[in-house]
C-alpha positions in Angstrom: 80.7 106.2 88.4 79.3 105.5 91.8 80.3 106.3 95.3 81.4 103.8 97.6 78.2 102.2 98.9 79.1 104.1 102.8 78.2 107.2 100.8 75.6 105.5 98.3 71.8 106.1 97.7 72.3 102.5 97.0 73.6 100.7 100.1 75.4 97.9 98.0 78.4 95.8 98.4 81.9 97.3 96.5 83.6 95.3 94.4 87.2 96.2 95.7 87.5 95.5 99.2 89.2 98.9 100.8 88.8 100.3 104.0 89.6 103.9 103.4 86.4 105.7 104.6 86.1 110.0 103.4 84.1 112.3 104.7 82.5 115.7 102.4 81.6 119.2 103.9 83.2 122.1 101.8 80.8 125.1 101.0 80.2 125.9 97.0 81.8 128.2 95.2 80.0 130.5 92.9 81.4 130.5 89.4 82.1 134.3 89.6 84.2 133.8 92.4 86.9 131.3 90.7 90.0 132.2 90.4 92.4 131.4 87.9 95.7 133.1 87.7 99.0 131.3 88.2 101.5 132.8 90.6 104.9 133.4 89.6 106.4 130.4 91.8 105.0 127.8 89.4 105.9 129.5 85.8 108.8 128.2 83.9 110.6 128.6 81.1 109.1 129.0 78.5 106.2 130.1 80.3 103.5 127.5 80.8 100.8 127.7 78.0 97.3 129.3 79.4 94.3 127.0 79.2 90.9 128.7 77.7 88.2 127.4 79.7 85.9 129.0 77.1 87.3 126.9 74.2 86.9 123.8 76.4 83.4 124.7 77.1 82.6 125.0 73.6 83.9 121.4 73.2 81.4 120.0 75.8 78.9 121.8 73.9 80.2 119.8 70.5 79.5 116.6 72.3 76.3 117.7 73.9 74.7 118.6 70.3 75.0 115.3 69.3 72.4 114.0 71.9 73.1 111.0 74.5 76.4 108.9 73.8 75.1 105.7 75.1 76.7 102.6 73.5 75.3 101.7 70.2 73.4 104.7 69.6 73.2 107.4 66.8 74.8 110.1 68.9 77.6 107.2 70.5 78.4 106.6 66.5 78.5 110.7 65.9 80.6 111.9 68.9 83.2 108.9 68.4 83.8 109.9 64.9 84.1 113.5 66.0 86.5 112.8 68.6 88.3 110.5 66.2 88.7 113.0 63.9 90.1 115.9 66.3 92.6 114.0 68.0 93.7 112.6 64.4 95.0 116.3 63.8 96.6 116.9 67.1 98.4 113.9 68.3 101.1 112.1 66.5 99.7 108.9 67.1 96.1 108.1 68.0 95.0 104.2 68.0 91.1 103.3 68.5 90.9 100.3 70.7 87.7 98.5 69.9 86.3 95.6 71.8 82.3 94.6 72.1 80.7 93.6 75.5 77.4 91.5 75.9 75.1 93.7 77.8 71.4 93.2 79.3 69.2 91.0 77.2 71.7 89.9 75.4 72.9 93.3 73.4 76.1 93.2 71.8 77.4 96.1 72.8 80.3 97.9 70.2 82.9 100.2 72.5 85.5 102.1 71.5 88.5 103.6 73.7 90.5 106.2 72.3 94.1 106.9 72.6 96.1 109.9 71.5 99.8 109.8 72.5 102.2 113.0 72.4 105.7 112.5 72.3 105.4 108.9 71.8 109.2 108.4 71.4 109.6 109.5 75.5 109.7 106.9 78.0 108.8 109.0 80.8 104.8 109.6 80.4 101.8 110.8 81.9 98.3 109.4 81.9 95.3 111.5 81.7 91.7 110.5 81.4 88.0 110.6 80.9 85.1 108.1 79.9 83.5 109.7 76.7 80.3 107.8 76.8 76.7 108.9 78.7 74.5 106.9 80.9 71.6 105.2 79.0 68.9 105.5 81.4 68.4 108.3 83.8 67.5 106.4 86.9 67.8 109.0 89.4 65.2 111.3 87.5 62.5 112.7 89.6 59.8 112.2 86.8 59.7 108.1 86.6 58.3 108.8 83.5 62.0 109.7 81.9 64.1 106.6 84.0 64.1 104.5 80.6 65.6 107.1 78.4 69.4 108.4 77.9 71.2 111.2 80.1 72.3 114.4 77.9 75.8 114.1 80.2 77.0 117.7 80.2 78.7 117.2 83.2 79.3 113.6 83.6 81.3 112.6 80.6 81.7 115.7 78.4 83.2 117.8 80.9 86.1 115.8 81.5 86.1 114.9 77.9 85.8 119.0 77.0 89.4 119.5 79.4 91.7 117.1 77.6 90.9 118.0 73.9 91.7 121.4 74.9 94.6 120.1 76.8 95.7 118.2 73.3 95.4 121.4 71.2 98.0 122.8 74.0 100.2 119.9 73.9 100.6 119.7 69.5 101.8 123.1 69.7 104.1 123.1 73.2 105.6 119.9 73.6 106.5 119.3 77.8 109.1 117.7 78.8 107.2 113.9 78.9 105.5 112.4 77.3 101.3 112.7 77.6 99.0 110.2 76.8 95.1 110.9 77.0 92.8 107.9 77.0 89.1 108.5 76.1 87.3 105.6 77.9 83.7 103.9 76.8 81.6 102.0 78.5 82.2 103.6 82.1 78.1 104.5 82.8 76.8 101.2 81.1 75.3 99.4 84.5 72.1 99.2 86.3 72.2 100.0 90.0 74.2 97.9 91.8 75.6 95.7 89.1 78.8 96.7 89.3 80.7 93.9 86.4 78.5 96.9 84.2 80.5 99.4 84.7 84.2 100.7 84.0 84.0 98.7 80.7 86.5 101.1 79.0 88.9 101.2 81.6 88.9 97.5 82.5 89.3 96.5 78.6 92.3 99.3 78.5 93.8 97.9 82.1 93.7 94.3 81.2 95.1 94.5 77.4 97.7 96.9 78.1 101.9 96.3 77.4 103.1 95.4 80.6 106.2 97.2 80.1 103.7 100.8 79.8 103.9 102.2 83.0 103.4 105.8 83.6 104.5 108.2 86.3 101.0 108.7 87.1 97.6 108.8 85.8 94.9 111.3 86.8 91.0 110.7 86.0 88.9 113.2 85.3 85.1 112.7 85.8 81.8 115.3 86.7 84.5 118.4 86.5 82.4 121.2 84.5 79.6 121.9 87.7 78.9 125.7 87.3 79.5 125.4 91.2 82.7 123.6 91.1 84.7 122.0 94.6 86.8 119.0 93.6 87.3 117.2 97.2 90.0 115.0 97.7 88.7 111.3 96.9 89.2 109.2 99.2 90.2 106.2 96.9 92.6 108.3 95.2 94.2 109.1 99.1 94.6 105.3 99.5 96.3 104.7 96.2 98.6 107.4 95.1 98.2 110.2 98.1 101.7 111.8 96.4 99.8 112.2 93.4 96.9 113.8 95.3 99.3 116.3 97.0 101.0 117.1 93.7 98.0 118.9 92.1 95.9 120.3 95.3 99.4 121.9 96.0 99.3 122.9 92.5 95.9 124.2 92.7 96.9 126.2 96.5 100.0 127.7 94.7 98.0 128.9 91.7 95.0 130.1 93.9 92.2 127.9 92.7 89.8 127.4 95.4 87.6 125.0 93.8 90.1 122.0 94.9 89.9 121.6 98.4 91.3 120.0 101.5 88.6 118.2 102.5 88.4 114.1 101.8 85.3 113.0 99.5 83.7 109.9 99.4 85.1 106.5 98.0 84.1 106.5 94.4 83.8 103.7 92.2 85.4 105.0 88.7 88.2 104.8 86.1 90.5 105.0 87.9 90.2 101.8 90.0 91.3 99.2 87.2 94.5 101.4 86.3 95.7 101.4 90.1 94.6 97.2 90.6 96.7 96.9 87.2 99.6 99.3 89.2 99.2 102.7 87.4 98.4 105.0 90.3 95.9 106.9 89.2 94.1 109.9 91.0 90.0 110.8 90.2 89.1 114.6 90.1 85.7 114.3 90.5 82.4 116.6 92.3 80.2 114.4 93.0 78.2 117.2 94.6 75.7 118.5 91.3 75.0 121.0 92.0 75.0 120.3 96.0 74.9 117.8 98.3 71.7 116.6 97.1 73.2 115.2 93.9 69.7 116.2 92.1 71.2 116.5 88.4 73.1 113.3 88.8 72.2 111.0 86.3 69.0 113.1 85.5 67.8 115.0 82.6 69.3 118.0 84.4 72.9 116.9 83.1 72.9 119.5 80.7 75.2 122.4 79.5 73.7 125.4 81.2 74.0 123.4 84.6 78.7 123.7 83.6 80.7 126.7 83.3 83.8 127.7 81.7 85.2 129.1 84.7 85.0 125.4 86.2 86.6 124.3 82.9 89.4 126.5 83.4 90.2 126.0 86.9 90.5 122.2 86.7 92.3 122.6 83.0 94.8 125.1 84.1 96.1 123.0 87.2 96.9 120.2 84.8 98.7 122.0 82.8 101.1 123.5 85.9 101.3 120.0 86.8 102.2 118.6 83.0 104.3 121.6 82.1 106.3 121.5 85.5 107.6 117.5 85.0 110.6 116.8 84.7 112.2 114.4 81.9 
Protein backbone atom coordinates (compact mmCIF):
# COMPACT_ATOMS: atom_id res chain seq x y z
CA UNK A 1 0.00 0.00 0.00
CA UNK A 2 0.83 3.66 -0.23
CA UNK A 3 -0.59 6.89 0.97
CA UNK A 4 -2.08 9.32 -1.15
CA UNK A 5 0.88 11.21 -2.55
CA UNK A 6 -0.50 14.64 -0.15
CA UNK A 7 0.71 12.41 2.62
CA UNK A 8 3.63 10.59 0.71
CA UNK A 9 7.50 10.40 1.21
CA UNK A 10 7.04 10.16 -2.43
CA UNK A 11 5.24 13.26 -3.79
CA UNK A 12 3.81 11.36 -6.94
CA UNK A 13 0.77 11.54 -8.99
CA UNK A 14 -2.49 8.99 -7.75
CA UNK A 15 -3.86 6.99 -10.08
CA UNK A 16 -7.59 7.57 -8.98
CA UNK A 17 -8.42 11.09 -9.25
CA UNK A 18 -10.31 11.91 -5.64
CA UNK A 19 -10.31 14.98 -3.89
CA UNK A 20 -10.96 13.84 -0.43
CA UNK A 21 -7.94 15.21 1.58
CA UNK A 22 -7.48 13.45 5.73
CA UNK A 23 -5.65 14.72 8.12
CA UNK A 24 -3.74 12.25 11.29
CA UNK A 25 -2.97 13.45 14.96
CA UNK A 26 -4.27 10.69 17.47
CA UNK A 27 -1.72 9.93 20.36
CA UNK A 28 -0.55 5.96 20.67
CA UNK A 29 -1.92 3.60 22.67
CA UNK A 30 0.28 1.37 24.70
CA UNK A 31 -0.62 -2.28 24.20
CA UNK A 32 -1.36 -2.72 28.02
CA UNK A 33 -3.81 -0.16 27.81
CA UNK A 34 -6.24 -1.93 25.15
CA UNK A 35 -9.32 -2.73 25.98
CA UNK A 36 -11.33 -5.45 24.77
CA UNK A 37 -14.50 -6.37 26.38
CA UNK A 38 -17.92 -6.04 24.68
CA UNK A 39 -20.69 -4.29 26.47
CA UNK A 40 -23.88 -5.81 26.90
CA UNK A 41 -25.71 -3.53 24.22
CA UNK A 42 -24.02 -5.27 21.36
CA UNK A 43 -24.43 -9.12 22.47
CA UNK A 44 -26.94 -11.31 20.89
CA UNK A 45 -28.40 -14.34 20.98
CA UNK A 46 -26.47 -16.74 21.06
CA UNK A 47 -23.89 -14.66 22.43
CA UNK A 48 -21.31 -13.47 19.86
CA UNK A 49 -18.26 -15.90 19.76
CA UNK A 50 -14.93 -14.22 21.60
CA UNK A 51 -11.95 -13.71 19.29
CA UNK A 52 -8.44 -14.84 20.76
CA UNK A 53 -6.03 -12.35 19.80
CA UNK A 54 -3.37 -14.82 21.05
CA UNK A 55 -4.34 -17.57 18.63
CA UNK A 56 -4.25 -14.90 15.79
CA UNK A 57 -0.95 -13.86 16.84
CA UNK A 58 0.39 -17.27 16.62
CA UNK A 59 -0.86 -17.32 13.02
CA UNK A 60 1.16 -14.26 12.01
CA UNK A 61 3.94 -16.03 13.57
CA UNK A 62 3.14 -19.28 11.15
CA UNK A 63 3.54 -17.00 8.15
CA UNK A 64 6.48 -15.07 9.51
CA UNK A 65 8.57 -18.52 9.98
CA UNK A 66 8.40 -19.07 6.51
CA UNK A 67 10.59 -16.02 5.60
CA UNK A 68 9.55 -13.15 2.98
CA UNK A 69 6.28 -14.04 0.82
CA UNK A 70 7.37 -12.12 -2.16
CA UNK A 71 5.98 -13.56 -5.51
CA UNK A 72 7.89 -16.47 -6.86
CA UNK A 73 9.86 -17.19 -3.93
CA UNK A 74 10.52 -20.26 -1.60
CA UNK A 75 8.60 -18.74 1.32
CA UNK A 76 5.62 -17.17 -1.30
CA UNK A 77 5.34 -21.13 -2.51
CA UNK A 78 5.41 -22.29 1.53
CA UNK A 79 2.86 -19.83 3.10
CA UNK A 80 0.40 -20.28 0.00
CA UNK A 81 0.25 -23.97 0.53
CA UNK A 82 -0.18 -23.37 4.23
CA UNK A 83 -2.90 -21.04 3.91
CA UNK A 84 -4.35 -23.36 1.30
CA UNK A 85 -4.39 -26.00 3.40
CA UNK A 86 -6.05 -24.26 6.57
CA UNK A 87 -8.85 -22.75 4.95
CA UNK A 88 -9.45 -26.19 3.06
CA UNK A 89 -10.57 -27.42 6.67
CA UNK A 90 -12.58 -24.56 7.65
CA UNK A 91 -14.65 -23.20 4.79
CA UNK A 92 -17.09 -25.16 2.72
CA UNK A 93 -15.75 -23.93 -0.36
CA UNK A 94 -12.34 -22.39 -0.98
CA UNK A 95 -11.35 -21.70 -4.80
CA UNK A 96 -7.51 -20.57 -5.58
CA UNK A 97 -7.68 -18.00 -8.29
CA UNK A 98 -4.43 -18.08 -10.10
CA UNK A 99 -3.33 -15.60 -12.76
CA UNK A 100 0.57 -14.66 -13.62
CA UNK A 101 1.68 -10.92 -14.18
CA UNK A 102 4.87 -9.83 -16.15
CA UNK A 103 6.88 -7.91 -13.70
CA UNK A 104 10.35 -5.86 -13.95
CA UNK A 105 12.81 -7.26 -16.41
CA UNK A 106 10.53 -9.34 -17.74
CA UNK A 107 9.70 -11.81 -14.71
CA UNK A 108 6.78 -13.83 -14.99
CA UNK A 109 5.32 -13.51 -12.00
CA UNK A 110 2.86 -16.64 -10.61
CA UNK A 111 0.04 -15.09 -8.08
CA UNK A 112 -2.44 -16.67 -6.31
CA UNK A 113 -5.72 -15.17 -4.59
CA UNK A 114 -7.47 -17.19 -2.20
CA UNK A 115 -11.05 -17.44 -1.51
CA UNK A 116 -12.88 -19.18 1.30
CA UNK A 117 -16.63 -18.73 1.29
CA UNK A 118 -18.94 -19.64 4.38
CA UNK A 119 -22.38 -20.18 3.88
CA UNK A 120 -22.12 -20.15 0.29
CA UNK A 121 -25.79 -20.98 -0.34
CA UNK A 122 -26.81 -17.19 1.28
CA UNK A 123 -27.27 -14.36 -0.97
CA UNK A 124 -26.77 -11.78 1.52
CA UNK A 125 -22.77 -11.64 2.04
CA UNK A 126 -19.97 -9.90 3.54
CA UNK A 127 -16.45 -9.26 2.18
CA UNK A 128 -13.47 -9.34 4.26
CA UNK A 129 -9.85 -8.97 3.28
CA UNK A 130 -6.18 -8.92 3.29
CA UNK A 131 -3.17 -9.17 0.77
CA UNK A 132 -1.05 -12.31 1.92
CA UNK A 133 2.05 -11.53 0.02
CA UNK A 134 5.35 -9.26 1.39
CA UNK A 135 7.18 -6.55 -0.24
CA UNK A 136 10.29 -7.78 -2.12
CA UNK A 137 12.65 -5.06 -1.52
CA UNK A 138 12.86 -2.97 1.62
CA UNK A 139 13.30 0.40 0.11
CA UNK A 140 12.59 2.51 3.08
CA UNK A 141 15.48 0.63 5.11
CA UNK A 142 17.84 2.93 6.78
CA UNK A 143 20.90 0.65 5.98
CA UNK A 144 21.00 0.96 1.89
CA UNK A 145 22.89 -1.97 2.15
CA UNK A 146 19.40 -4.13 2.81
CA UNK A 147 17.00 -2.02 -0.01
CA UNK A 148 17.51 -4.99 -2.51
CA UNK A 149 16.33 -7.77 -0.25
CA UNK A 150 12.72 -8.94 0.93
CA UNK A 151 10.63 -7.40 3.93
CA UNK A 152 9.86 -10.16 6.84
CA UNK A 153 6.10 -8.35 6.79
CA UNK A 154 4.87 -9.04 10.37
CA UNK A 155 2.78 -6.19 10.21
CA UNK A 156 2.15 -5.47 6.68
CA UNK A 157 0.57 -8.57 5.36
CA UNK A 158 0.52 -11.15 8.05
CA UNK A 159 -1.33 -9.16 10.46
CA UNK A 160 -4.32 -8.79 8.56
CA UNK A 161 -3.75 -12.13 7.18
CA UNK A 162 -3.30 -13.53 11.10
CA UNK A 163 -7.26 -11.75 11.95
CA UNK A 164 -9.30 -13.57 9.26
CA UNK A 165 -7.97 -17.17 9.68
CA UNK A 166 -8.90 -16.74 13.23
CA UNK A 167 -11.98 -15.15 12.16
CA UNK A 168 -12.58 -18.52 9.72
CA UNK A 169 -12.03 -20.96 12.69
CA UNK A 170 -14.94 -18.72 14.37
CA UNK A 171 -17.14 -18.77 11.53
CA UNK A 172 -16.87 -23.06 10.69
CA UNK A 173 -18.14 -23.52 14.05
CA UNK A 174 -20.87 -20.46 14.56
CA UNK A 175 -22.49 -19.79 11.42
CA UNK A 176 -23.98 -15.81 11.34
CA UNK A 177 -26.69 -14.94 9.82
CA UNK A 178 -24.81 -14.02 6.09
CA UNK A 179 -22.93 -15.22 4.40
CA UNK A 180 -18.81 -14.37 4.86
CA UNK A 181 -16.41 -14.42 2.23
CA UNK A 182 -12.62 -13.86 3.02
CA UNK A 183 -10.35 -13.06 0.10
CA UNK A 184 -6.62 -13.51 0.59
CA UNK A 185 -5.09 -11.14 -2.01
CA UNK A 186 -1.34 -11.42 -3.82
CA UNK A 187 0.44 -9.21 -5.44
CA UNK A 188 -0.60 -5.99 -3.44
CA UNK A 189 3.28 -4.89 -2.38
CA UNK A 190 4.83 -5.86 -5.85
CA UNK A 191 5.80 -2.16 -7.17
CA UNK A 192 8.69 0.15 -7.09
CA UNK A 193 8.05 3.65 -5.86
CA UNK A 194 5.84 5.37 -7.75
CA UNK A 195 4.81 2.84 -10.23
CA UNK A 196 1.63 2.48 -9.31
CA UNK A 197 0.11 -0.26 -12.46
CA UNK A 198 2.68 -2.51 -9.74
CA UNK A 199 0.60 -2.70 -7.19
CA UNK A 200 -2.93 -4.05 -6.08
CA UNK A 201 -2.24 -6.94 -8.51
CA UNK A 202 -4.46 -9.31 -6.32
CA UNK A 203 -7.25 -7.19 -5.91
CA UNK A 204 -7.38 -5.76 -9.48
CA UNK A 205 -7.27 -9.54 -10.97
CA UNK A 206 -10.14 -10.38 -8.21
CA UNK A 207 -12.21 -6.90 -9.20
CA UNK A 208 -11.98 -7.27 -12.85
CA UNK A 209 -12.85 -11.26 -13.23
CA UNK A 210 -15.48 -11.28 -10.69
CA UNK A 211 -19.51 -12.42 -11.49
CA UNK A 212 -21.20 -9.33 -11.98
CA UNK A 213 -24.20 -10.50 -10.25
CA UNK A 214 -21.58 -11.00 -6.67
CA UNK A 215 -22.30 -8.02 -4.90
CA UNK A 216 -21.80 -7.84 -1.22
CA UNK A 217 -23.26 -5.67 1.49
CA UNK A 218 -19.89 -4.44 2.12
CA UNK A 219 -16.41 -5.26 2.04
CA UNK A 220 -13.83 -4.21 4.76
CA UNK A 221 -9.80 -4.36 4.07
CA UNK A 222 -7.63 -5.09 6.41
CA UNK A 223 -3.96 -3.97 6.05
CA UNK A 224 -0.78 -3.03 8.77
CA UNK A 225 -3.38 -4.00 11.83
CA UNK A 226 -1.01 -5.98 14.34
CA UNK A 227 1.31 -2.61 15.46
CA UNK A 228 2.08 -3.36 19.22
CA UNK A 229 0.92 0.42 19.39
CA UNK A 230 -2.22 0.08 17.62
CA UNK A 231 -4.71 3.45 16.41
CA UNK A 232 -6.73 2.58 13.35
CA UNK A 233 -7.72 6.28 11.96
CA UNK A 234 -10.47 6.72 9.87
CA UNK A 235 -9.10 6.61 6.06
CA UNK A 236 -9.92 9.02 4.30
CA UNK A 237 -10.68 6.99 1.01
CA UNK A 238 -12.74 4.70 2.90
CA UNK A 239 -14.85 8.23 4.16
CA UNK A 240 -15.36 9.11 0.44
CA UNK A 241 -16.61 5.72 -0.60
CA UNK A 242 -18.73 3.92 1.87
CA UNK A 243 -18.72 6.52 5.05
CA UNK A 244 -21.93 4.15 6.40
CA UNK A 245 -19.58 1.44 6.47
CA UNK A 246 -17.01 3.44 8.33
CA UNK A 247 -19.56 4.53 10.99
CA UNK A 248 -20.72 0.88 11.31
CA UNK A 249 -17.55 -0.47 12.89
CA UNK A 250 -15.88 2.78 14.75
CA UNK A 251 -19.44 2.79 16.39
CA UNK A 252 -18.91 -0.77 16.87
CA UNK A 253 -15.53 -0.32 18.30
CA UNK A 254 -16.98 3.08 20.76
CA UNK A 255 -19.84 0.67 21.93
CA UNK A 256 -17.45 -2.19 22.82
CA UNK A 257 -14.74 0.26 24.30
CA UNK A 258 -11.86 -0.26 21.98
CA UNK A 259 -9.83 2.85 21.87
CA UNK A 260 -7.43 1.91 19.27
CA UNK A 261 -10.09 3.01 16.40
CA UNK A 262 -10.43 6.51 16.54
CA UNK A 263 -12.21 9.61 15.33
CA UNK A 264 -9.75 11.20 13.70
CA UNK A 265 -9.52 11.02 9.50
CA UNK A 266 -6.08 9.42 8.16
CA UNK A 267 -4.49 9.95 5.06
CA UNK A 268 -5.70 8.77 1.57
CA UNK A 269 -4.27 5.43 1.06
CA UNK A 270 -3.66 3.62 -2.04
CA UNK A 271 -4.71 -0.16 -1.20
CA UNK A 272 -7.14 -3.06 -1.79
CA UNK A 273 -9.69 -1.70 -1.37
CA UNK A 274 -9.68 0.88 -4.25
CA UNK A 275 -10.43 -1.73 -7.16
CA UNK A 276 -13.42 -3.36 -5.17
CA UNK A 277 -15.15 0.23 -4.71
CA UNK A 278 -14.24 1.44 -8.73
CA UNK A 279 -15.74 -2.22 -9.51
CA UNK A 280 -18.91 -0.98 -6.93
CA UNK A 281 -18.20 -3.13 -3.81
CA UNK A 282 -17.87 -0.47 -1.14
CA UNK A 283 -15.20 -1.48 0.65
CA UNK A 284 -13.66 0.16 3.87
CA UNK A 285 -9.41 -0.08 4.74
CA UNK A 286 -8.51 -0.57 8.45
CA UNK A 287 -5.21 0.31 8.24
CA UNK A 288 -2.22 2.29 10.84
CA UNK A 289 -0.08 3.52 8.75
CA UNK A 290 1.70 4.99 11.78
CA UNK A 291 4.57 2.01 12.60
CA UNK A 292 5.19 2.46 15.20
CA UNK A 293 4.65 6.48 15.04
CA UNK A 294 4.40 9.05 12.88
CA UNK A 295 7.74 8.47 11.55
CA UNK A 296 6.72 5.33 9.69
CA UNK A 297 10.44 3.90 10.53
CA UNK A 298 9.48 0.04 10.31
CA UNK A 299 7.50 0.55 7.14
CA UNK A 300 8.76 -1.43 4.61
CA UNK A 301 11.99 -2.01 6.52
CA UNK A 302 13.68 -5.01 8.04
CA UNK A 303 11.94 -3.85 11.31
CA UNK A 304 8.54 -5.43 10.03
CA UNK A 305 8.88 -8.17 12.22
CA UNK A 306 6.85 -10.01 14.93
CA UNK A 307 8.09 -8.54 18.10
CA UNK A 308 7.34 -4.96 16.57
CA UNK A 309 2.77 -6.71 16.77
CA UNK A 310 0.89 -7.71 19.66
CA UNK A 311 -1.98 -9.86 20.38
CA UNK A 312 -3.78 -7.30 22.19
CA UNK A 313 -3.83 -5.24 18.71
CA UNK A 314 -4.87 -8.60 17.18
CA UNK A 315 -7.75 -8.81 19.33
CA UNK A 316 -9.05 -5.42 19.31
CA UNK A 317 -9.34 -5.15 15.59
CA UNK A 318 -10.58 -9.05 15.48
CA UNK A 319 -13.19 -8.69 17.99
CA UNK A 320 -14.97 -5.55 16.31
CA UNK A 321 -15.45 -7.63 13.20
CA UNK A 322 -16.95 -10.09 14.72
CA UNK A 323 -19.73 -7.61 16.61
CA UNK A 324 -20.04 -6.28 13.28
CA UNK A 325 -20.43 -9.95 11.35
CA UNK A 326 -22.34 -11.57 14.18
CA UNK A 327 -24.79 -8.45 14.53
CA UNK A 328 -26.09 -8.57 10.52
CA UNK A 329 -29.05 -9.23 9.79
CA UNK A 330 -30.20 -11.88 6.98
Amino acid sequence: MLPHPAASVFGLALAWTLLFAGCTGNPRHQPEAQANTPSPAMTRTPSIPAFSGQRAFEILLKQTSFGPRNPNSKGHRDCLDYLATTLRDLAPEIRLQEFTHTGYRGEKLRLTNIVASFGPDLQQRILLCAHWDTRPRADQDPDPAKRDKPIPGANDGASGVAILLELARILKEDAPNVGVDLVLFDGEDYGMEGDHASYLLGSRHFAATRAPAYLPRFGILLDMVGDAYLDLPREGYSVRYAPDIVDLVWNTARDLGIGQFTADVGPEIIDDHLPLNEAGIKTIDLIDFNYPDPSNSYWHTHQDTPEHCSPQSLEAVGTVLTHVIYTQKP
